[in-house]
C-alpha positions as YAML, in Angstrom:
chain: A
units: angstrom
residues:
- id: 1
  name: UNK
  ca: [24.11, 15.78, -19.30]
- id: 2
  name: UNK
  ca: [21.26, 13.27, -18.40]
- id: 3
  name: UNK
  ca: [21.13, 9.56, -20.01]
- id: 4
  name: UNK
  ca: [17.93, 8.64, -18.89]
- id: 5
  name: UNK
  ca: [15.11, 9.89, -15.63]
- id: 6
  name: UNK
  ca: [13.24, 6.89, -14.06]
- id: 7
  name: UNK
  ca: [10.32, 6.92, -12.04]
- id: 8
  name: UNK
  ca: [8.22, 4.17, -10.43]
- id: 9
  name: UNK
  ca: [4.48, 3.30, -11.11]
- id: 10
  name: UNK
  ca: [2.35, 1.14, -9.28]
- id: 11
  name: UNK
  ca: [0.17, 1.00, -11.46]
- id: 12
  name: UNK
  ca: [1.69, 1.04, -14.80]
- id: 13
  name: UNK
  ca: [-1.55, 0.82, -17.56]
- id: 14
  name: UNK
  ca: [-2.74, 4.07, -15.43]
- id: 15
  name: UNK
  ca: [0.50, 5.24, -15.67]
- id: 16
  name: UNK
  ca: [0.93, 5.28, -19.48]
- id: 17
  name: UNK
  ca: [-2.57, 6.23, -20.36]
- id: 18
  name: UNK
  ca: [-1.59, 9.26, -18.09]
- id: 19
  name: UNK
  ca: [1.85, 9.83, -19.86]
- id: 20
  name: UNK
  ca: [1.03, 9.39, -23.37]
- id: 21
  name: UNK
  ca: [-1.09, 12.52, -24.30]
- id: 22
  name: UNK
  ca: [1.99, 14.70, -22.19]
- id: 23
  name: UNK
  ca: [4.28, 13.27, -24.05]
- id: 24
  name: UNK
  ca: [2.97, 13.25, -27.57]
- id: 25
  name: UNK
  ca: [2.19, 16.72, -26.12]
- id: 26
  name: UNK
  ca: [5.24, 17.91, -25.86]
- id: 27
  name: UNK
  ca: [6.57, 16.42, -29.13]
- id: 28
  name: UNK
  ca: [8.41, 12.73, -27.54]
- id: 29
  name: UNK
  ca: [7.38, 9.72, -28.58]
- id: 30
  name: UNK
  ca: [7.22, 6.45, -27.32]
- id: 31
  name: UNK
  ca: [10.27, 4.49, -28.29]
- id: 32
  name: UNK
  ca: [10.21, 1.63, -25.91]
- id: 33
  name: UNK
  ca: [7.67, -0.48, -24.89]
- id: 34
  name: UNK
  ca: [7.28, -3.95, -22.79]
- id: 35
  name: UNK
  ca: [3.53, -4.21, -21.96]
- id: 36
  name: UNK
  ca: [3.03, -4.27, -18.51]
- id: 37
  name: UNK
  ca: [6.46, -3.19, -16.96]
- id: 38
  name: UNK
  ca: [8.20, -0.07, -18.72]
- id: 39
  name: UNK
  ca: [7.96, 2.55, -21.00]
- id: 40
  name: UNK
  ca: [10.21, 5.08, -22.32]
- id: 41
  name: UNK
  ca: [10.10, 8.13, -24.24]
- id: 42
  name: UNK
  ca: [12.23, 10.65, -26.31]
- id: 43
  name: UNK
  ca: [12.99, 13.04, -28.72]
- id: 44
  name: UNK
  ca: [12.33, 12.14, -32.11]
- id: 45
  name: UNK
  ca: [15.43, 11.20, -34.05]
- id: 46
  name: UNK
  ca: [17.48, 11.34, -31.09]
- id: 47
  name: UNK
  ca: [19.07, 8.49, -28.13]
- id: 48
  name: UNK
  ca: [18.82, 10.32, -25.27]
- id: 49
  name: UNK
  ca: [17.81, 11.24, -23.04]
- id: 50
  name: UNK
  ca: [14.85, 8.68, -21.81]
- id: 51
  name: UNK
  ca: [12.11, 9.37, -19.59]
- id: 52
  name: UNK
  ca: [11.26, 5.69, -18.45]
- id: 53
  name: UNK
  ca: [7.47, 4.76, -16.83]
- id: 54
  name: UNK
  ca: [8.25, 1.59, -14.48]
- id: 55
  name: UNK
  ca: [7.32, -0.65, -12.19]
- id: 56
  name: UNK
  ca: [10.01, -1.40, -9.46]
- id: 57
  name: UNK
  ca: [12.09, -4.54, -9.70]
- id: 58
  name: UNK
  ca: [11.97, -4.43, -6.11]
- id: 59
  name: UNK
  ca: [9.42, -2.90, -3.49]
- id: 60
  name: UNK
  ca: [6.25, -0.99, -4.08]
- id: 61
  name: UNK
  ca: [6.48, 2.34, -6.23]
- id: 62
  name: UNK
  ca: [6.91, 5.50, -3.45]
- id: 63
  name: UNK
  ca: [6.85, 9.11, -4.93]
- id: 64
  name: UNK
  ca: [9.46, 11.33, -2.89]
- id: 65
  name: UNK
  ca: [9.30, 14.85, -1.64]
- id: 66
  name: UNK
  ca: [12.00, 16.52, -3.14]
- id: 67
  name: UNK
  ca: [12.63, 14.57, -6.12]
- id: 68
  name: UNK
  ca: [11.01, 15.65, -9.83]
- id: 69
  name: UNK
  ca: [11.02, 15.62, -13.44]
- id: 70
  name: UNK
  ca: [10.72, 18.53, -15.22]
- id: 71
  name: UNK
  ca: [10.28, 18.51, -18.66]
- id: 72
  name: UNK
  ca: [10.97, 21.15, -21.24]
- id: 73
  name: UNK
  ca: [8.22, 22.96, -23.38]
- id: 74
  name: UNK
  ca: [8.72, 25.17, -26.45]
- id: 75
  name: UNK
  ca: [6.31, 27.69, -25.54]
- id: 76
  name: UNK
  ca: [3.63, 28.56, -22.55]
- id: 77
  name: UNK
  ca: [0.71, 27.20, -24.59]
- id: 78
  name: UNK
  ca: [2.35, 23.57, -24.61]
- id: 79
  name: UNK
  ca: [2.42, 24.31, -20.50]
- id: 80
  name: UNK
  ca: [-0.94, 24.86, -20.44]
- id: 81
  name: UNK
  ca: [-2.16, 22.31, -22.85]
- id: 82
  name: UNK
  ca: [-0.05, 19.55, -20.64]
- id: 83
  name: UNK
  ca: [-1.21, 21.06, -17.15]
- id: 84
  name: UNK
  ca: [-4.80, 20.67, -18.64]
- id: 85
  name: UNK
  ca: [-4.20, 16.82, -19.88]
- id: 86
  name: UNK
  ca: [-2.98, 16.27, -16.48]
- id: 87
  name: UNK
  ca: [-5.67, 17.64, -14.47]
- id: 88
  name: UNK
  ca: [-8.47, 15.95, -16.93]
- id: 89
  name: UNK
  ca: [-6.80, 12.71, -16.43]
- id: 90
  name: UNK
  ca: [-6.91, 12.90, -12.62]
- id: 91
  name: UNK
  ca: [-3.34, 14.59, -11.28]
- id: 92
  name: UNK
  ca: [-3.38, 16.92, -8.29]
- id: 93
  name: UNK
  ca: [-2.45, 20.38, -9.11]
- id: 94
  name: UNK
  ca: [0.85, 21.76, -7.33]
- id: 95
  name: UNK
  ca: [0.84, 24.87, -8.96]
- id: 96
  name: UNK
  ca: [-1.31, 26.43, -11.92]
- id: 97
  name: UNK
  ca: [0.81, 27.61, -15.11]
- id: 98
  name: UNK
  ca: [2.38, 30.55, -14.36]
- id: 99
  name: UNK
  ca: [5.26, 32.63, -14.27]
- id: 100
  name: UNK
  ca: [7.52, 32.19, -11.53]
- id: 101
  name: UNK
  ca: [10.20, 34.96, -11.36]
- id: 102
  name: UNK
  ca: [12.04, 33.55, -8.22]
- id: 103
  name: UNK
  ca: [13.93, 31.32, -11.24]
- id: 104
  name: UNK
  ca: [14.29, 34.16, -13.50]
- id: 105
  name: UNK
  ca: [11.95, 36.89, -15.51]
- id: 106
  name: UNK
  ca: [10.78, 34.12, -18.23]
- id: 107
  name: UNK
  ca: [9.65, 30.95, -16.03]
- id: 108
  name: UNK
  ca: [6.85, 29.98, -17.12]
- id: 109
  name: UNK
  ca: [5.89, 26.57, -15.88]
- id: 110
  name: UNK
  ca: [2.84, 24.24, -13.91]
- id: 111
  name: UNK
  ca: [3.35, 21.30, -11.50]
- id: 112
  name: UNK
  ca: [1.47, 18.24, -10.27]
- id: 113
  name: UNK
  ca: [1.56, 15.20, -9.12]
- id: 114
  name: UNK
  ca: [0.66, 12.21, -11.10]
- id: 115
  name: UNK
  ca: [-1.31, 9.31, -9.99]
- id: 116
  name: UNK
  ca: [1.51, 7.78, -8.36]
- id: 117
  name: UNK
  ca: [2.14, 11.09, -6.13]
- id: 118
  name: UNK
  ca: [5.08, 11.78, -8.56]
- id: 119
  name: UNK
  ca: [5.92, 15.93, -8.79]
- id: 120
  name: UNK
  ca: [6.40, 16.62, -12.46]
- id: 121
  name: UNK
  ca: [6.84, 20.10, -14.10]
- id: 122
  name: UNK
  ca: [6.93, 21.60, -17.66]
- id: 123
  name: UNK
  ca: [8.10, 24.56, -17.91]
- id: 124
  name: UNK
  ca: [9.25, 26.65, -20.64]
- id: 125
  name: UNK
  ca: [12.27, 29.30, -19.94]
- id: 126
  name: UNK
  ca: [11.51, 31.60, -23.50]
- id: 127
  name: UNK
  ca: [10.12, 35.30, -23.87]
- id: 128
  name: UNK
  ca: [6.43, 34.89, -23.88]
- id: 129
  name: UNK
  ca: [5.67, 35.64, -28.41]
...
């Protein structure tokens, strides 16, 4: 369904020292790189989809409210282990890990905001083992 999920750094060192442990994390790695400007990530042997670390070609980088990238784990440890990166490297907690039945009986997922003010979830949808 998705090619690719974009979102905006000012800041975009910060940004991929953030990014890095979460994504090696949750098993992507890094498969574009131009120092400086953009990074993406993915699923080992696979195209897409991209989750792309940039800094705007136009503008300043500004988080939304509403907008956010959620991002798949295989089980509720790999939530906790990436909510934990993310709070030791300085994001702002918008929700502990957790279940959240509202979604259905097996949400388990965290949220914060990154550096930039971005929302970003992982969440994983399984049976707890």
């Amino acid at each position: 369904m998705l090619s690719h999920v974009t979102i905006a750094v000012s800041d975009f060192d910060r940004a991929r020292d953030f990014y890095l442990p979460l994504m090696a994390r949750l098993g992507f790695d890094e498969s574009w790189l131009e120092p400086g400007r953009e990074a993406a990530f993915r699923e080992p042997g696979t195209s897409r989809p991209l989750f792309f670390l940039t800094r705007p070609f136009e503008g300043e980088a500004q988080p939304g409210n509403g907008p956010m990238v959620a991002f798949l784990a295989r089980d509720r440890a790999t939530v906790e282990a990436c909510f934990a990166l993310a709070m030791a490297a300085g994001a702002n907690d918008e929700g502990r890990p957790g279940l959240r039945p509202r979604y259905h009986p097996d949400f388990y997922g965290a949220y914060f905001r990154d550096p930039d003010g971005n929302k970003v979830c992982v969440a994983c949808h399984a049976e707890e083992s």
